[in-house]
RONU-885826 format. One record per residue (C-alpha): residue in three letters; x, y, z. Coordinates in pm, whole numbers, padded with zeros to 5 digits, always signed. Example, Ala and Ser with C-alpha at 12.3 -4.5 7.8 and 13.67 -1.06 7.14 Angstrom:
# RONU-885826
Ala+01230-00450+00780/Ser+01367-00106+00714/
This chain:
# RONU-885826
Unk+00000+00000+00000/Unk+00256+00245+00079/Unk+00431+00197-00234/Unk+00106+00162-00473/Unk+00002+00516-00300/Unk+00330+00705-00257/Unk+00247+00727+00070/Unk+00435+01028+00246/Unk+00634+00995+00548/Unk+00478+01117+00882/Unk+00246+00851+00937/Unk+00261+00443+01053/Unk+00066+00181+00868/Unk-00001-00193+00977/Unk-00170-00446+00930/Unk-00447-00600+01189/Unk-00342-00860+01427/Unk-00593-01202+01388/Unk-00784-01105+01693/Unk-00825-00776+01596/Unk-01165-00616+01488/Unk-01271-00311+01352/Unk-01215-00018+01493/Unk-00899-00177+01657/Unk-00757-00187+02004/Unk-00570+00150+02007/Unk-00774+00462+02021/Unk-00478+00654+01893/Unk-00518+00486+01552/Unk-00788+00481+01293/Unk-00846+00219+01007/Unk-00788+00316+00678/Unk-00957+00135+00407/Unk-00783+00055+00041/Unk-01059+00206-00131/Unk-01073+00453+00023/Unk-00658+00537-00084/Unk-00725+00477-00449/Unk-01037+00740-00397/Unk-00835+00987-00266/Unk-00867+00925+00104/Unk-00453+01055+00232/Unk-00317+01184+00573/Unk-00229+01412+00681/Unk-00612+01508+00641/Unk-00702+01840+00457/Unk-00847+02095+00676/Unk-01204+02083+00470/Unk-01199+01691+00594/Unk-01091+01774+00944/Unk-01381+02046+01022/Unk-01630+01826+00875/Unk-01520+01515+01084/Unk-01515+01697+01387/Unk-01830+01907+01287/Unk-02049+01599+01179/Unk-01915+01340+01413/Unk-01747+01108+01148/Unk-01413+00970+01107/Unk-01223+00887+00794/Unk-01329+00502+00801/Unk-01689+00562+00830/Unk-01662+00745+00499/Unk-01754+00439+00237/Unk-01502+00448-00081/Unk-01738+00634-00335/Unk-01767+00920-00064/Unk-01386+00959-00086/Unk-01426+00960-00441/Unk-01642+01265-00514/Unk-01531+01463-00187/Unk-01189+01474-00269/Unk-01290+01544-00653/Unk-01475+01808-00528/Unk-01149+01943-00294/Unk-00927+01899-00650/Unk-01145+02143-00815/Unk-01125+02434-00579/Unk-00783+02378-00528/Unk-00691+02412-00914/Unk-00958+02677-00976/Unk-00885+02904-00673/Unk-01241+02852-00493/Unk-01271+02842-00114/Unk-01262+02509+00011/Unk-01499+02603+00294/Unk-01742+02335+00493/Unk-02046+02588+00381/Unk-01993+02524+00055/Unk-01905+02133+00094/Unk-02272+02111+00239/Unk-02414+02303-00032/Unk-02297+02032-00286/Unk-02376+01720-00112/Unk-02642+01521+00110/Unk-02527+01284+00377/Unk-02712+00991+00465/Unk-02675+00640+00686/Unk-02575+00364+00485/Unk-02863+00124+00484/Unk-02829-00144+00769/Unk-02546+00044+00985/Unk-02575+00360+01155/Unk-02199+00350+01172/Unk-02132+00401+00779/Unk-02224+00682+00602/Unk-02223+00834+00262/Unk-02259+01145+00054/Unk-02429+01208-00299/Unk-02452+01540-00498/Unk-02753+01740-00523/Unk-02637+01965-00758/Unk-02524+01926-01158/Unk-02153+01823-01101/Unk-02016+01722-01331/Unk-01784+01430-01232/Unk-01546+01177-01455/Unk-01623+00815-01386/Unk-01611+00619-01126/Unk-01727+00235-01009/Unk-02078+00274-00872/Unk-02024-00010-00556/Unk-01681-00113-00458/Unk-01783-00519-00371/Unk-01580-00644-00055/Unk-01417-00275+00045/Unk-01487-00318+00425/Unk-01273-00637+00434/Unk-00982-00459+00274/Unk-00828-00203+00534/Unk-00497-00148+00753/Unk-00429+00084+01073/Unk-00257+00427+01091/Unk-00133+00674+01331/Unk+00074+00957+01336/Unk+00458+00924+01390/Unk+00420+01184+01592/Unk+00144+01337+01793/Unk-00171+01277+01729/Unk-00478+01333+01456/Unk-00672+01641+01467/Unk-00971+01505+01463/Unk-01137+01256+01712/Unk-01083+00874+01641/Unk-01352+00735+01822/Unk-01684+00544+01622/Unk-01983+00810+01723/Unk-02339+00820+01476/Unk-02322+01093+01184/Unk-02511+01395+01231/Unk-02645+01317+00860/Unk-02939+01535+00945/Unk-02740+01831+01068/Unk-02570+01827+00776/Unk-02882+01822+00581/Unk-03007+02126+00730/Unk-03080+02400+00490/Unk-02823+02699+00441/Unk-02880+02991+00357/Unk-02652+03107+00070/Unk-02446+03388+00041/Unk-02360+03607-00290/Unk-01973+03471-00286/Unk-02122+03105-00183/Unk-02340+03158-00504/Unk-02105+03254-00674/Unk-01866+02978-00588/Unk-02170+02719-00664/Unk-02209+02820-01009/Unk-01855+02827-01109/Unk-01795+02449-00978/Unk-02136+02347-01182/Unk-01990+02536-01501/Unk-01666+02331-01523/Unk-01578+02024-01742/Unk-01435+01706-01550/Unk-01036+01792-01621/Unk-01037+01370-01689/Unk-01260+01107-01830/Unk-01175+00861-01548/Unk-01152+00939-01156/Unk-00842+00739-01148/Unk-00675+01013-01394/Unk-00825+01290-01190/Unk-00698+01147-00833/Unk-00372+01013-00895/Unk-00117+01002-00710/Unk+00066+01277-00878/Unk-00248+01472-00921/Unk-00316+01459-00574/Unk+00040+01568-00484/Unk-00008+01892-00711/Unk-00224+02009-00529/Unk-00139+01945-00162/Unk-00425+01718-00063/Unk-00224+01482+00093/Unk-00004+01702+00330/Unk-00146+02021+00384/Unk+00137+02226+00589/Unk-00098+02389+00836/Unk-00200+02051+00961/Unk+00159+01901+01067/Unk+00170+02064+01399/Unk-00220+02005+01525/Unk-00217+01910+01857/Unk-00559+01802+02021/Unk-00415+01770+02373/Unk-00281+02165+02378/Unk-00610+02283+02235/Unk-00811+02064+02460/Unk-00601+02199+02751/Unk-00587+02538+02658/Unk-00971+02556+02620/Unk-01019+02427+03017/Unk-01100+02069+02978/Unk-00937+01814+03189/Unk-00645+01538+03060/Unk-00921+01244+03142/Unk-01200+01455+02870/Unk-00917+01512+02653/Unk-00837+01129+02636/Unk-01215+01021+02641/Unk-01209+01202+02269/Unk-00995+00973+02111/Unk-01145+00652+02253/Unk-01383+00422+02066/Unk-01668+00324+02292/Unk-01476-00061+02306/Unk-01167+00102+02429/Unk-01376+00278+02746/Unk-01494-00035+02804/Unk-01123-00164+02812/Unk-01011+00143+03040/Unk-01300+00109+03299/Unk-01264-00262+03354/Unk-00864-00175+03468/
């Protein structure tokens, strides 16, 4: 994986142990499915991805592989055509809803005319495909733990703004720069335009912010623990 994905340094990748299960034993990591790498999915996260996770209660894995896909399509277009990558205007393209069955999984669809290269429309088998990563250092910036998507909150109505308008029509008025999303999100492409290692994220550090806004170390932990790994730290 880290070769097929040029996968930068700055973060650790492994695979599960036999016992393991999803979402893992350590609260510090997250799993990282394959699909989701070929559709885009990289760390360190951009800041778009990291306002939403944190906003909408969602982590990177609960993201299914076609999500990936036209998010970070989405994120290559403003970042080659100089629009505002902004969480207001991520809303005002898609819908988010529960994947049927699991109130874990979600996924996103448009609900306006983008116009997107293609892409698979099911990825069979992509949940048993999938590693583990953490940071070398520190830890992510957003929290790791398995919570339920606000998919209605982020179905609420917004109201929009000339400059959000704006914004709108200009992504619906241009042409897919690619006839396949593989073209579009490659590797190279990707690196281009600094999806995968966004400077102003290297340095995020939960733990300061969490202590500099008054909470204690124990709230600042319970963050980045999966409801299994309470259960873990409790019966200790």
């Amino acid at each position: 994986m880290l070769k097929k994905y040029e996968l930068p340094p700055g973060h650790l990748y492994r695979v599960l142990h036999p016992s393991e299960r999803i979402p893992g034993s350590d609260p510090m990591e997250v799993v990282v499915y394959c699909d989701s790498m070929t559709a885009g999915l990289r760390f360190h996260l951009h800041p778009l991805f990291v306002s939403f996770f944190n906003e909408f209660h969602v982590t990177p894995c609960q993201l299914t592989p076609n999500s990936w896909c036209i998010s970070t399509y989405l994120l290559n277009l403003c970042l080659t055509n100089n629009i505002e990558s902004c969480l207001r205007l991520f809303r005002s393209v898609f819908d988010m809803y529960h994947v049927l069955g699991s109130n874990c999984y979600a996924y996103i669809q448009l609900k306006i005319g983008l116009l997107s290269p293609h892409f698979p429309s099911s990825n069979s088998g992509w949940r048993r495909r999938f590693s583990f990563v953490q940071p070398e250092v520190g830890q992510f910036s957003f929290k790791t733990c398995w919570r339920t998507p606000f998919c209605k909150h982020f179905n609420e109505p917004l109201d929009l703004d000339h400059e959000l308008k704006a914004h709108l029509n200009k992504i619906i008025s241009l042409s897919p720069p690619g006839s396949h999303m593989s073209e579009v999100l490659s590797n190279e492409s990707l690196r281009r335009v600094h999806i995968e290692s966004p400077e102003d994220m290297d340095t995020f550090d939960l733990g300061r912010v969490m202590d500099v806004a008054g909470f204690s170390n124990d709230i600042a932990e319970d963050l980045t623990l999966s409801p299994l790994n309470k259960k873990k730290r409790r019966a200790r």
